[in-house]
C-alpha positions in Angstrom: -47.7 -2.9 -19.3 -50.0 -2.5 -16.9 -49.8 -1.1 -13.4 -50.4 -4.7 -11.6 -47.3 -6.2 -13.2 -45.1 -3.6 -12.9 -46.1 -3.2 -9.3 -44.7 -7.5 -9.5 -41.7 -6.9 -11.3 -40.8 -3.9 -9.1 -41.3 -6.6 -5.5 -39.4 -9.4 -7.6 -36.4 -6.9 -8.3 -36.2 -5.3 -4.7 -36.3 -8.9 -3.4 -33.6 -9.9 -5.8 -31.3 -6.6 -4.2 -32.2 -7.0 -0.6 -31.0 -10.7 -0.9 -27.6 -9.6 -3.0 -27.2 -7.0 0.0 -28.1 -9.5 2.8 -25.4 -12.1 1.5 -22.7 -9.6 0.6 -23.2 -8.2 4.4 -23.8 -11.9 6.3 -20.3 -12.8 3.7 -17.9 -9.6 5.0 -19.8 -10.3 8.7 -18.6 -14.0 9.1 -15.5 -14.5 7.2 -12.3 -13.2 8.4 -9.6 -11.4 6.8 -6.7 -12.7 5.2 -3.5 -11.8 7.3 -2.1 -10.2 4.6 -4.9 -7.9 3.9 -3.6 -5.5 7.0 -1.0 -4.8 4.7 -2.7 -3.2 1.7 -3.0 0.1 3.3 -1.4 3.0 1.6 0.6 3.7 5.0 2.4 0.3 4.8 5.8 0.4 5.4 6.9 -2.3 3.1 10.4 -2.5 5.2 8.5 -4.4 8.1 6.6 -6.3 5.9 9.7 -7.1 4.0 13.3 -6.3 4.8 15.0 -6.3 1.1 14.3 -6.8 -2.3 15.0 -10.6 -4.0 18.4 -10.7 -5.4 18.3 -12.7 -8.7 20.2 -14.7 -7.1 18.0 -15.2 -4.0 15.0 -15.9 -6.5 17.1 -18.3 -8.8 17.8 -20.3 -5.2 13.9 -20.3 -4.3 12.9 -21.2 -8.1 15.2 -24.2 -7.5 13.8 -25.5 -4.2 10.5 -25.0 -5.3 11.2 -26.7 -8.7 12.2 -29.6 -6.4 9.3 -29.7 -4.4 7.3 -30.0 -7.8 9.6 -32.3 -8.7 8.7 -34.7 -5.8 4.9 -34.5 -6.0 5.4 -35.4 -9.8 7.2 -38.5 -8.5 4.8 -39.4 -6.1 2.3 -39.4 -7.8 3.5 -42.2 -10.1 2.9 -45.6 -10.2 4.4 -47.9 -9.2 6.6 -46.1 -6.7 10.3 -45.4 -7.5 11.9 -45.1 -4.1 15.7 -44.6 -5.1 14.0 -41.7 -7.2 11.8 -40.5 -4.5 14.7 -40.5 -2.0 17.5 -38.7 -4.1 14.9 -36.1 -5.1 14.3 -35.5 -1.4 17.9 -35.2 -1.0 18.1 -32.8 -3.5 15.4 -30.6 -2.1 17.1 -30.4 1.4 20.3 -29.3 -0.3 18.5 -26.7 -2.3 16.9 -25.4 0.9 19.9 -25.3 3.0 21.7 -23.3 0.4 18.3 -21.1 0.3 18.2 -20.6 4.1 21.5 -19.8 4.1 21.8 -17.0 1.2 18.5 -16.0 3.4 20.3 -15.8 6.7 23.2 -13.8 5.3 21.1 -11.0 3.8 19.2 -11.1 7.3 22.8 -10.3 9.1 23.8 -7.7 6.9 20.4 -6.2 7.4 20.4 -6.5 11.3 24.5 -4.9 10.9 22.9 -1.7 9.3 20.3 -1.4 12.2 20.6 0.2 15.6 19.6 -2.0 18.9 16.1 -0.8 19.4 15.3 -0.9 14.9 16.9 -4.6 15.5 14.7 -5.7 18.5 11.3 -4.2 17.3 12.2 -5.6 13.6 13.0 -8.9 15.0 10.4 -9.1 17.3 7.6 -8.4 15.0 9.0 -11.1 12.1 8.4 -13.3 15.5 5.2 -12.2 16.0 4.1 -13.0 12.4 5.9 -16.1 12.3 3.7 -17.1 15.2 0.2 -15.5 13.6 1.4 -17.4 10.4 1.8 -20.7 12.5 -1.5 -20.4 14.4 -3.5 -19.6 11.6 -2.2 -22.6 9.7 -2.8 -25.1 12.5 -6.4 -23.5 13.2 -7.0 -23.6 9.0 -6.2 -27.3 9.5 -8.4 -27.8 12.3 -11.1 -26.5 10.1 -10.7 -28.1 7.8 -10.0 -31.8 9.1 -12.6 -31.2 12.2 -13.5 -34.6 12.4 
């Protein structure tokens, strides 16, 4: 080859990079993080992120609701619509839920009996703080979204 093209295909490929770069920089510049990308790091404590492991028995209760939900979206999207059907599945899912919630709430007393005042409020008080983030970025995901 001669010198000419070379010199051509040398421009073409340092365009190519410079505008991989650009994008990969204008991409990490404009998009924000995912929440749960703070909690990657190595010095994570996994505690605050998440009190307790999932008892089988905890998963088998969350597998059920969620089975439920699935359930109802499989309805709906039917035709014609089977209300009877539609209603006792949605009766089904609250009682799943409640008895989710519940086990939940139980293991979250036992775990607020084995902490001190002070582990209780901070703990506590940051699941409230998250719940919050969580509910903010959600409603500002759906403005986004449906910005009309």
């Amino acid at each position: 080859m001669n010198k000419k093209l070379l010199y051509i295909l040398l421009l073409i490929s340092l365009a190519f990079n410079l505008a991989f770069v650009g994008s990969y920089i204008y991409i990490h510049a404009t998009r924000p993080h995912h929440e749960f990308s703070r909690h990657r790091g190595k010095d994570h404590d996994r505690r605050g992120w998440f009190p307790f492991e999932e008892s089988d028995s905890t998963r088998a209760l969350r597998d059920t609701f969620m089975l439920t939900k699935k359930e109802l979206m499989q309805e709906l999207a039917k035709d014609p619509i089977n209300e009877p059907a539609i209603q006792a599945i949605i009766q089904r899912s609250l009682q799943a839920q409640a008895v989710l919630e519940t086990d939940l709430g139980k293991r979250l007393l036992e775990l607020r009996k084995k902490q001190s005042p002070q582990e209780a409020a901070q703990f506590f008080q940051e699941r409230i703080k998250r719940m919050d983030e969580r509910r903010n970025e959600r409603r500002d995901n759906h403005k986004r979204r449906y910005r009309r």
